[in-house]
N, C-alpha and C positions, 0 to 999 in steps of 0.2 A: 707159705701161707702163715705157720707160725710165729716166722720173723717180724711179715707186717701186723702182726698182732701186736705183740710184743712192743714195737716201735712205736706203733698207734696209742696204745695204752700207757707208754712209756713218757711219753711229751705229752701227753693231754693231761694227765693224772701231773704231770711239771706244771701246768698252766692254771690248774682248776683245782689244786687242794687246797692252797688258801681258802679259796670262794669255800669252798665246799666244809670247811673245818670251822669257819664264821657263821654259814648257816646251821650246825650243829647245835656251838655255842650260845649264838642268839634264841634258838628254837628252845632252846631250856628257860632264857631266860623271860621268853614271849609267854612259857605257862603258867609264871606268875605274877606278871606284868604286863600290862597291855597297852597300847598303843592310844594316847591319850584323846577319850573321847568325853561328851557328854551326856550323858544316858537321859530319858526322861524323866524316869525315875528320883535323879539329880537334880534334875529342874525343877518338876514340880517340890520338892521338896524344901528348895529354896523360896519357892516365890512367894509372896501374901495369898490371903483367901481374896476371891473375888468380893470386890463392895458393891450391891443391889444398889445404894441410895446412891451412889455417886458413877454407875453406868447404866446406861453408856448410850451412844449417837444411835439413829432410827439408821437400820441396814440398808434402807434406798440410801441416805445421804451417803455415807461410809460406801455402798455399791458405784454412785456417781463419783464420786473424787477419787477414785484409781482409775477411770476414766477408760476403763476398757470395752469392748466392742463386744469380748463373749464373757457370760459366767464366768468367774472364779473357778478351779477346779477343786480349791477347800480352803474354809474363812475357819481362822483360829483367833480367839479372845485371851489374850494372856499378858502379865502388866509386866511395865517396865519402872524402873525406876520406881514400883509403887503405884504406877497408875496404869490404867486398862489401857491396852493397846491391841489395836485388832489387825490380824495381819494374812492377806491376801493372794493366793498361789495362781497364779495363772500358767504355771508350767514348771519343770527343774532347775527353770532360768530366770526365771521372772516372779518377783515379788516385790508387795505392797506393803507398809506399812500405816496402818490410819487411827490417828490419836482418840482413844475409846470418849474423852470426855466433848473435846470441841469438835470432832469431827473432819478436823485439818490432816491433810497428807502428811507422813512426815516423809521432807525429799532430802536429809542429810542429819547425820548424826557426827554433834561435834566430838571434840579431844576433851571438854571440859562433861560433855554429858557423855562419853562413852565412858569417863573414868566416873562419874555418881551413878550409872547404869550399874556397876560393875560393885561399887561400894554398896548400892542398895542388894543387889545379889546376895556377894558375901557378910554383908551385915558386920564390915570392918573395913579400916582406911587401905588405901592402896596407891599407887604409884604410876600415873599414867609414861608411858614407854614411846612407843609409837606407831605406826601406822605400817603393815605389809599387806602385798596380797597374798603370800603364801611365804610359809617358813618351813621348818623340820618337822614339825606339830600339825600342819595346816595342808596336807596334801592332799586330802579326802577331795574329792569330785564333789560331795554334799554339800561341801561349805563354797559352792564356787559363785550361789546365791548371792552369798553376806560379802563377798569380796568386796572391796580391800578392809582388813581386817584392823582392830583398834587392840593393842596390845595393853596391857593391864598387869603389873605385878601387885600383887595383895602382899598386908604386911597379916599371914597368917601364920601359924607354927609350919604350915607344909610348904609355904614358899611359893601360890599357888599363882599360876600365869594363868590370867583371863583374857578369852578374845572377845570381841563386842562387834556384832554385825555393823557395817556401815548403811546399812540400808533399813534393818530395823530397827536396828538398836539392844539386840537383844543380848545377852549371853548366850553364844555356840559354841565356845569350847573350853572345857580347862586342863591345866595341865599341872600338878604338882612339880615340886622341886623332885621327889624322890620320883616320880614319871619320868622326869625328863633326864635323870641321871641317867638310871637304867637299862631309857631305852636307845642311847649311843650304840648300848651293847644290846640292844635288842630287836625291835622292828626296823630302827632304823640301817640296821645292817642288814638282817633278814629277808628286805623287802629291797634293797638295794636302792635304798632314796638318796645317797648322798650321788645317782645318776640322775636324779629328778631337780629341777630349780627352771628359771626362768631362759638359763640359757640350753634346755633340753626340752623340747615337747616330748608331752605324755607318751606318744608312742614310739619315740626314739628309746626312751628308757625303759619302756613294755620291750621292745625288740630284743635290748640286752638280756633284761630277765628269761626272757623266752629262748631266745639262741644261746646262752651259757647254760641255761636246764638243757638244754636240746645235747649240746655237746658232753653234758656232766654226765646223761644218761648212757653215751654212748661211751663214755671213758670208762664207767663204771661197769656196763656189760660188758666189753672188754676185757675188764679186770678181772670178773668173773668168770670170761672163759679159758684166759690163760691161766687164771688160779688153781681150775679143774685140770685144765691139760698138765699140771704142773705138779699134780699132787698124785702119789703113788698108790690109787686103788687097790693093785697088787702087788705086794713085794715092797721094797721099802730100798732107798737110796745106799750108797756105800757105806757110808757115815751110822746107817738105820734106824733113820728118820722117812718118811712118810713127807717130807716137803726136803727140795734140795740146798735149803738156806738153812745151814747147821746153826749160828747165832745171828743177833744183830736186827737191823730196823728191816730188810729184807725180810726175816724170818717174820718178825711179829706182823708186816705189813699182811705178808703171804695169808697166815692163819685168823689174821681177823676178819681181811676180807673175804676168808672163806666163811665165814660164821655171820657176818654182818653186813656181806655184799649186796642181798637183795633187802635189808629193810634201807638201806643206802640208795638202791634203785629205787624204789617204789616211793622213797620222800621227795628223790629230785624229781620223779616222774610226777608226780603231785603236785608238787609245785610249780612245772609245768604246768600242767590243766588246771590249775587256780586261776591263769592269768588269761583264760578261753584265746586259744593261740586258734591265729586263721579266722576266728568265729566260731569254733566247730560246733560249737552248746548253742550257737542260735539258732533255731529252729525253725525263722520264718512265719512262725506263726502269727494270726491278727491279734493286733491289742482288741483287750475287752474293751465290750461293750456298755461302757461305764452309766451313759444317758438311759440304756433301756433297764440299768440294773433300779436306777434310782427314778425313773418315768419322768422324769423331767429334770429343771436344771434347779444351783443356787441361786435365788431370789429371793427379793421379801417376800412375795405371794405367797411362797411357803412357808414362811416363817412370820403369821399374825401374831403371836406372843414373841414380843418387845421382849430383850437382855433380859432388863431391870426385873421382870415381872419372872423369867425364866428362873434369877439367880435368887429371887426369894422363895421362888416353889421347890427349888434345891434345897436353900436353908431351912425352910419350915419344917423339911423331915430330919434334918441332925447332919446333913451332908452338903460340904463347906467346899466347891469348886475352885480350886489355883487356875484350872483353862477351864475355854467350852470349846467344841468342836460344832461343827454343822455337819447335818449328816440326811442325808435326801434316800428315804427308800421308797417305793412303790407309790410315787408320787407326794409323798407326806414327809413335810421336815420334821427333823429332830434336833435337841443338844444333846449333845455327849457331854457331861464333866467328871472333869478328873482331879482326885482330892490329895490331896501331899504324900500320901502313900500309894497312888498311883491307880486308884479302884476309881470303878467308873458310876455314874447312872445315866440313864438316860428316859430325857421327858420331850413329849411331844409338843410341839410348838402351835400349842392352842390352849385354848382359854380352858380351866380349870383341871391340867393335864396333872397328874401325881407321879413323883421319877417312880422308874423302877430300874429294875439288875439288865438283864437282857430281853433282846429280840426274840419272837417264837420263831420255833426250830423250822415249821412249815412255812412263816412267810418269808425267810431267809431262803429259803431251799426255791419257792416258788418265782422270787426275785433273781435268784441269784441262774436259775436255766435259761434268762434272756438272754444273759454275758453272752453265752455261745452260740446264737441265733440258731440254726437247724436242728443241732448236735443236742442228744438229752443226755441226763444221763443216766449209766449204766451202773453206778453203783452209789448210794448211800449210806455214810455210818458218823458218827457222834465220835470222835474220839475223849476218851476220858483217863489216858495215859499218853504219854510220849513213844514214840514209834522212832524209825531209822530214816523217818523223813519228815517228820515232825517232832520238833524237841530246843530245851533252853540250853544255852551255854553258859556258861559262868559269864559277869558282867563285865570284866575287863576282856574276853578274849574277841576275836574281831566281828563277832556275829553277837557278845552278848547282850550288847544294847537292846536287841531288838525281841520285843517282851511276845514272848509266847505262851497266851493263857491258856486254859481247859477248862472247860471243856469246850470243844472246836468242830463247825461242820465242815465233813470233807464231800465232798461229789468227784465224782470219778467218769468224764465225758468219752462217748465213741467216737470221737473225732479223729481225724488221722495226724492228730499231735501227741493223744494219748492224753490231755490235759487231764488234770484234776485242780480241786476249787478248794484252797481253806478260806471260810468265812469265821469269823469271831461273831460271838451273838453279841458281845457288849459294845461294839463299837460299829456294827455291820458292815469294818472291812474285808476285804475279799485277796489274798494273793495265789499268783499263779505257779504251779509248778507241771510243767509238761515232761514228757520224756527226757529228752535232750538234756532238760536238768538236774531230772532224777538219777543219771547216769551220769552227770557232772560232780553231784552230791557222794556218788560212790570214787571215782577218778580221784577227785579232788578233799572234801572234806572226809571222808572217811579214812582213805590213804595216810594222806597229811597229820589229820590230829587224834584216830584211831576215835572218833565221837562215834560209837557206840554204846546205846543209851545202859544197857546193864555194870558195860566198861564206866563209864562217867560215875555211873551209881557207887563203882565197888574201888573209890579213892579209901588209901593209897596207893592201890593194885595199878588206877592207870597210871600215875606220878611215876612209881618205881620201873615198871615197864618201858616207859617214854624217856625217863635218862637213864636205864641200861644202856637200852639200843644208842642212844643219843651218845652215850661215851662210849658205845662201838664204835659209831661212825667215824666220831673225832679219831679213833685211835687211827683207825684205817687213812683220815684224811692226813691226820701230825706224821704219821711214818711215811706219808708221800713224799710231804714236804724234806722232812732232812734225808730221803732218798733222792729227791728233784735237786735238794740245792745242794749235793756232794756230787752229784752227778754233774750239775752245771758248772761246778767250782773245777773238776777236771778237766770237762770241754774247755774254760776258758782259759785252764793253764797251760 
């Protein structure tokens, strides 16, 4: 039994220390650099303030020329080029663009206006490139909307690559020069995309990632059983040492991977359930109930206060909207706007409304027990700290885009999903987390980037922590390798 240990451990760990010594390396370099996105926060900050006098089309007209059959699922006001542009979701796949001033669709975004799209963005000349659907930068499932994408280099000090949607026209994504340096040695090795392009579907190269963690785990417990079998609990070897490899890569292999074997496991086991292998984290559960959350649909009916009228009831109190949002709660529309620093207000879409901060805590709450039709719920609380399943990431890491305010209502349903509800007062969205994920969140994100919010708090303690162990694992992975390739160099002599 111990031979086929041995042998198991012995060829696998030859096949998979590379892999496994690249995602060490990368994984350092992902925690101070991330994977080129572009935040909201970004954007708004880039764009102009919305102009009252110069918008915008009456929502029935802009509602009829995307010409669809149901409601929008969320109409956004945000300019391009400097001018209002309203833009239209009818699904993760389908989106509208409609020019804020005439009212006109837009059904294509040239090479001459993706490059002054891009130039008005950055507020500097730049260098139109060309046209992909997807590249090194551009893998995201999110941007599969804006595909084919209009390539943009700016002449900035950071060298910076802009994408420009073809369909709205908008800026989705940039990437600096120092981004894109970087991340050769970072995401894009970590995440194994140089298996992703046009001639691999997505779940071809999901497979590898899954089935090479599958086997890294099973090399690496392995390695940790033969390390224990191997090591002299009592009594000590001839030589009297406590491991029977007196010098050399054997030795150090031996003792690292006694000391470093299981945070070794538990990264590539993580990295595993990052990529919900099987489905396991799907739950089955119904999507919300989004129409009963907001009692009716997007229309003008609900929105009798005109743009124009909305974006001066915004400025007349000191607060200067880059987007509006539409936002339908208990049958009563609202805007949402959001000001270059990324805060919100919101006013109600009727004649003589005044913004304010947020929604009351009870009409959110009241709204928000439709979501789950039978199911009430069983627990209420406010949160007004971050928790271990609620909490912000730094903005480059792969989750930090996604802005996590506070204070936040949570509801906690007796359903047999276990669901709970975070609501945002300021914007009255709602996401879901059920069991299935809340036990994916520990699997996967806790595992993987140790995001434990007092850990996160008490930097440098997680930084130092995270490349100790990180140059454990390299060592355990480098001493495979000149073990693997002295060993293969005899086989083949």
């Amino acid at each position: 039994m111990k031979r086929y240990l041995y042998f198991t451990h012995r060829w696998l760990g030859i096949i998979l220390s590379l892999f496994m010594a690249m995602w060490f390396i990368s994984g350092v370099v992902m925690m101070y650099v991330g994977y080129p996105k572009l935040s909201m926060a970004e954007r708004l900050s880039a764009l102009p303030a919305l102009d009252g006098g110069q918008c915008c089309a009456e929502l029935t007209t802009v509602l009829s020329v995307a010409g669809q059959k149901t409601s929008p699922e969320n109409i956004r006001l945000t300019s391009v080029n400097n001018t209002p542009r309203l833009i239209l979701s009818y699904g993760k796949h389908n989106q509208f663009a409609v020019d804020g001033i005439t009212g006109q669709r837009v059904t294509a975004v040239s090479e001459s206006e993706a490059l002054a799209n891009a130039q008005a963005f950055m507020h500097t000349t730049g260098r139109y490139t060309d046209s992909v659907n997807e590249d090194a930068w551009t893998h995201s499932r999110a941007l599969d909307a804006q595909r084919p994408l209009h390539r943009v280099l700016m002449h900035d000090a950071d060298d910076t690559l802009l994408y420009v949607s073809s369909t709205t026209g908008e800026v989705v994504r940039d990437a600096t020069g120092m981004e894109r340096g970087w991340n050769w040695l970072g995401a894009w090795i970590h995440w194994l995309y140089p298996f992703r392009g046009d001639s691999m579907s997505h779940q071809m190269s999901a497979n590898i990632i899954i089935y090479s963690s599958l086997i890294g785990c099973f090399a690496v417990l392995t390695g940790m059983i033969v390390g224990v079998l191997r090591w002299r609990v009592v009594g000590q070897y001839k030589h009297g040492g406590k491991t029977p490899y007196r010098t050399g890569m054997m030795r150090w292999h031996h003792l690292f991977g006694l000391v470093f074997g299981i945070i070794t496991f538990t990264w590539i086991f993580s990295g595993l359930m990052s990529m919900n292998p099987w489905k396991i984290f799907d739950s089955g559960a119904p999507k919300l109930n989004i129409n009963a959350y907001q009692a009716g649909e997007l229309d003008a009916l609900h929105f009798p206060l005109s743009i124009q009228k909305a974006l001066i009831a915004f400025q007349a109190t000191g607060f200067y909207p880059r987007e509006l949002e539409w936002q339908l709660l208990d049958g009563k529309g609202y805007y949402i706007g959001f000001d270059n620093n990324g805060q919100s207000r919101i006013l109600a879409a009727e004649t003589n409304a005044t913004p304010f901060k947020q929604f009351a805590w009870q009409q959110l709450e009241n709204a928000a027990t439709r979501l789950m039709g039978a199911s009430k719920p069983s627990a209420s609380s406010i949160l007004t700290d971050y928790d271990i399943y609620y909490y912000q990431r730094a903005a480059h890491t792969m989750t930090g885009h996604i802005e996590k305010r506070l204070p936040i209502l949570r509801l906690e349903f007796d359903d047999a999903y276990s669901t709970w509800l975070h609501i945002d007062p300021y914007t009255g969205n709602v996401t879901k987390l059920d069991a299935y994920k809340r036990i994916s969140r520990w699997l996967f994100a806790f595992l993987h980037s140790w995001d434990w919010v007092p850990l996160l708090n008490s930097r440098p303690l997680w930084d130092s922590l995270m490349i100790i162990f990180s140059a454990g694992g390299l060592m355990v992975s480098a001493s495979g390798i000149i073990i693997g390739w002295r060993r293969l160099k005899r086989k083949l002599a």
